[in-house]
C-alpha positions in Angstrom: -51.2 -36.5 18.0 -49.3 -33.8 20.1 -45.8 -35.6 18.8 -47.1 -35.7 15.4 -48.0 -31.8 15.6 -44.2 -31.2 17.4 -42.7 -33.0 14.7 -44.6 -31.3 11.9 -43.9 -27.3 13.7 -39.9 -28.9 14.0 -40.4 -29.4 10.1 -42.2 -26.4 9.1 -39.3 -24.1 11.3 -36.4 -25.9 9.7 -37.7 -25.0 6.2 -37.8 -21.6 7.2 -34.6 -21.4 8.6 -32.9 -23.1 5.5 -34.8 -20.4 3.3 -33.7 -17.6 5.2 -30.5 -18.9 5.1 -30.5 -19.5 1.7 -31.8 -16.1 1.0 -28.8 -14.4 3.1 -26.4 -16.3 1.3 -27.9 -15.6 -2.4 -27.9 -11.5 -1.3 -24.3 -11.7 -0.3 -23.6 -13.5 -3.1 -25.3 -10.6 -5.1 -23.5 -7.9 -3.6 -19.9 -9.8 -4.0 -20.5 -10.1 -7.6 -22.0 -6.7 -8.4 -18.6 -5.5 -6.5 -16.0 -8.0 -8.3 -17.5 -6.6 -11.7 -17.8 -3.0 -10.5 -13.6 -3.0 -10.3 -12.7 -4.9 -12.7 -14.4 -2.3 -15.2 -13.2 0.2 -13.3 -9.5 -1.1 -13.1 -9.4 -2.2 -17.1 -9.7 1.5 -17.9 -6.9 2.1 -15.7 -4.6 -0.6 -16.7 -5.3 0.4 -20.6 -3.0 3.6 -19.8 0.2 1.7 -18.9 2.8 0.0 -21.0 4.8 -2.9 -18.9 7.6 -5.5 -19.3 6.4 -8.9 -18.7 9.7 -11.9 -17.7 8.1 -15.2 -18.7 9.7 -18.6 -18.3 9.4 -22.0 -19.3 10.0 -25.0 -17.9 9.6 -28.6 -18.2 9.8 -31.1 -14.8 11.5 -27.9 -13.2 14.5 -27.7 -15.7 14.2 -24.6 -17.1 13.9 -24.8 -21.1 13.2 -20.6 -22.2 13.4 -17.2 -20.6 11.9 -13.9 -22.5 11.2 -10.4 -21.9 8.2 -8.8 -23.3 6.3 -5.5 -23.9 3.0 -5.6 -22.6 0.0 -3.1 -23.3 -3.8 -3.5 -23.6 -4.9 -3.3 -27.1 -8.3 -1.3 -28.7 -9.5 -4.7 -28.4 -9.1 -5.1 -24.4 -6.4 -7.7 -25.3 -2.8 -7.8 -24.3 -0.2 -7.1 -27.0 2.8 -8.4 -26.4 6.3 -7.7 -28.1 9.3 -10.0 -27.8 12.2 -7.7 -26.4 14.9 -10.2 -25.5 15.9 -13.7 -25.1 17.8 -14.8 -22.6 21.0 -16.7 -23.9 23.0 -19.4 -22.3 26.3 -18.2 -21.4 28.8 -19.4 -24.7 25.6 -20.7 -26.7 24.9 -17.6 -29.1 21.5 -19.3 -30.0 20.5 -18.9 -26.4 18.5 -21.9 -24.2 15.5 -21.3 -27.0 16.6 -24.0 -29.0 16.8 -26.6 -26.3 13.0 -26.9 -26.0 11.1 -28.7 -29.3 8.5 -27.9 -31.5 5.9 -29.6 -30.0 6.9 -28.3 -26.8 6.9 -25.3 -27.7 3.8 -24.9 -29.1 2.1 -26.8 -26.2 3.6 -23.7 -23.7 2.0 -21.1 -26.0 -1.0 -22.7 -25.9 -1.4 -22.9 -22.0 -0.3 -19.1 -21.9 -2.8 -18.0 -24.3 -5.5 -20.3 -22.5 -4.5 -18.7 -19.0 -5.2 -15.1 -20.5 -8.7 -15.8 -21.1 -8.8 -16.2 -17.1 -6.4 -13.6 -16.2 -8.6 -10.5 -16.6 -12.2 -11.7 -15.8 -14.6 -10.1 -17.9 -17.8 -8.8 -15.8 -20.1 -9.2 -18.9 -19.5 -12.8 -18.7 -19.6 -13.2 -14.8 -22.9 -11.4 -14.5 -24.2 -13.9 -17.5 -23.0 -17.4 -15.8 -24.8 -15.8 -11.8 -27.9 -15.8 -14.0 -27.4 -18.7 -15.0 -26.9 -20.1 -11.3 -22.7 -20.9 -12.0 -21.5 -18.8 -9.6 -21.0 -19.3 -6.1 -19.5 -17.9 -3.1 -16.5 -19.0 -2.2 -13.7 -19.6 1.4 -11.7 -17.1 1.5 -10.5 -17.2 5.0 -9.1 -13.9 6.0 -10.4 -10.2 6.9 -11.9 -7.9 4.4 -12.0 -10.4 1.6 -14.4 -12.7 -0.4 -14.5 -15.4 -3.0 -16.5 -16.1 -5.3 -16.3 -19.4 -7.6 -17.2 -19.5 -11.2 -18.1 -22.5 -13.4 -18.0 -23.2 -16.8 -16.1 -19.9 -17.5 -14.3 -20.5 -20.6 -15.2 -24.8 -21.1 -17.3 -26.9 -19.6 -16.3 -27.8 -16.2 -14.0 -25.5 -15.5 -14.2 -23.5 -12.2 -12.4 -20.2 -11.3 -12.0 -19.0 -8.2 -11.4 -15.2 -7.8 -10.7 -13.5 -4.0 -11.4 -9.9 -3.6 -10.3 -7.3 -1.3 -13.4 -5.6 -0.1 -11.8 -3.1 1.6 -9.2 -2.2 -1.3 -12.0 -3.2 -3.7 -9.4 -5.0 -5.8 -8.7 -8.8 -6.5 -6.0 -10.7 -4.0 -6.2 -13.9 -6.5 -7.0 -16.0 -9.0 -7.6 -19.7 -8.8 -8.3 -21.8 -12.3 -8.8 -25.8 -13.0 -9.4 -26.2 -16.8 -8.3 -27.6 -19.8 -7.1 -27.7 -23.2 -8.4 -30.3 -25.8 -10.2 -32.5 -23.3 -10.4 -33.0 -19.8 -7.1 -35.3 -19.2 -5.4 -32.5 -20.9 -5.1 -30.8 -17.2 -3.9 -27.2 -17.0 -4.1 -25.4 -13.6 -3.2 -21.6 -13.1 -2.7 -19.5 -10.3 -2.2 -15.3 -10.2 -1.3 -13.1 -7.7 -2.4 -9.3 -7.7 -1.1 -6.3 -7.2 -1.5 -2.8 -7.0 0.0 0.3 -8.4 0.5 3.7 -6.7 -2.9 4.8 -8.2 -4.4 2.2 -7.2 -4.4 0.0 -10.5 -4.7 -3.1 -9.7 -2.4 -6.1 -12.1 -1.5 -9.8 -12.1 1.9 -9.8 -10.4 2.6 -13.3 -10.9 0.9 -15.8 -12.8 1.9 -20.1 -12.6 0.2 -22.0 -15.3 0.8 -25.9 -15.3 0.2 -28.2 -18.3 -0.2 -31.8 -16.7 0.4 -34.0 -19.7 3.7 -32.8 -20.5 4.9 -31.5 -17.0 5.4 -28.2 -18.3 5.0 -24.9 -16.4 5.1 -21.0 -17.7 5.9 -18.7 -15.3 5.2 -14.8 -16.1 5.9 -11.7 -13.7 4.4 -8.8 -14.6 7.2 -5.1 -13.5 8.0 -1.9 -14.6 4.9 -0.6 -15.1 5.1 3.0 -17.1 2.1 5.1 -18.8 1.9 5.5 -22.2 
């Protein structure tokens, strides 16, 4: 009787220490997300005043098919609007290295970009909706004065984001993203960098997006940043 008694107290103080734990982890989870959205509010504001060049290139199996130079600003919309400023041509082909990548190519890179800017500037609306609905979780992220946080179903089902955050900076180190386009097979990975400004505006440096099914990768690096 005594062991049966042990073994039910063992029981009844491992539930409680799995609760509390739970608890703790479901606060800190709280307060990561309440900060992640708290600056990315705050730094969408800030970003909205600057106009910026953005150098993308494309690539398929690491031979590199297109290079362009854009104008960047944030729109009334909170969208990026973007304005082709040049190409760059291959030296003695006056129709530059555009024309060596096809159609369908081509249409398959803009795609991927235009799928990686729904994950590029999380939007805190939508990352406060998916916590209460238990798709967020926190994340690894392995260093001093910064968290992660993991996101599911973002953007499609089965997707998951991964966003690390500076808690010290209050500003986002990363970006992490395994998603799609048409179905899952259709395998598109992207990975951004952040940086910060003088003032403290925080921007995606660098941004790698992969399109398995056709090997091709866009590059973009964000520079010059001016306000308007």
């Amino acid at each position: 009787m005594d062991r049966l008694r042990l073994g039910a107290a063992m029981v009844l103080v491992l539930a409680a220490l799995t609760t509390a734990a739970a608890l703790a982890d479901n606060v800190q989870l709280q307060a990561r997300v309440a900060q992640i959205k708290s600056a990315i509010a705050a730094n969408k504001q800030m970003l909205a005043q600057y106009t910026w060049q953005q150098f993308e290139t494309v690539s398929v199996k690491g031979d590199i098919k297109k290079q362009e130079t854009y104008q960047v600003q944030i729109g009334p919309d909170g969208q990026q609007q973007k304005a082709l400023e040049s190409e760059q041509a291959q030296s003695g082909r006056p129709h530059g290295i555009k024309h060596r990548i096809s159609e369908d190519y081509e249409k398959y890179g803009n795609q991927i970009a235009a799928l990686a800017q729904s994950y590029a500037q999380p939007d805190p609306g939508k990352i406060q909706y998916l916590y209460q609905q238990g798709q967020v979780t926190l994340g690894s992220a392995g260093a001093p004065n910064t968290a992660a946080v993991v996101i599911h179903n973002y953007v499609k089902q089965g997707d998951s984001v991964t966003l690390v955050f500076n808690t010290a900076l209050k500003a986002m180190l990363s970006v992490n993203v395994a998603t799609y386009l048409s179905d899952p097979s259709d395998a598109v990975t992207i990975a951004g960098q952040f940086a910060q400004l003088a003032d403290g505006t925080n921007y995606v440096q660098n941004l790698t997006i992969n399109g398995s099914s056709k090997s091709l990768t866009v590059q973009q690096a964000n520079s010059n940043f001016q306000k308007r």
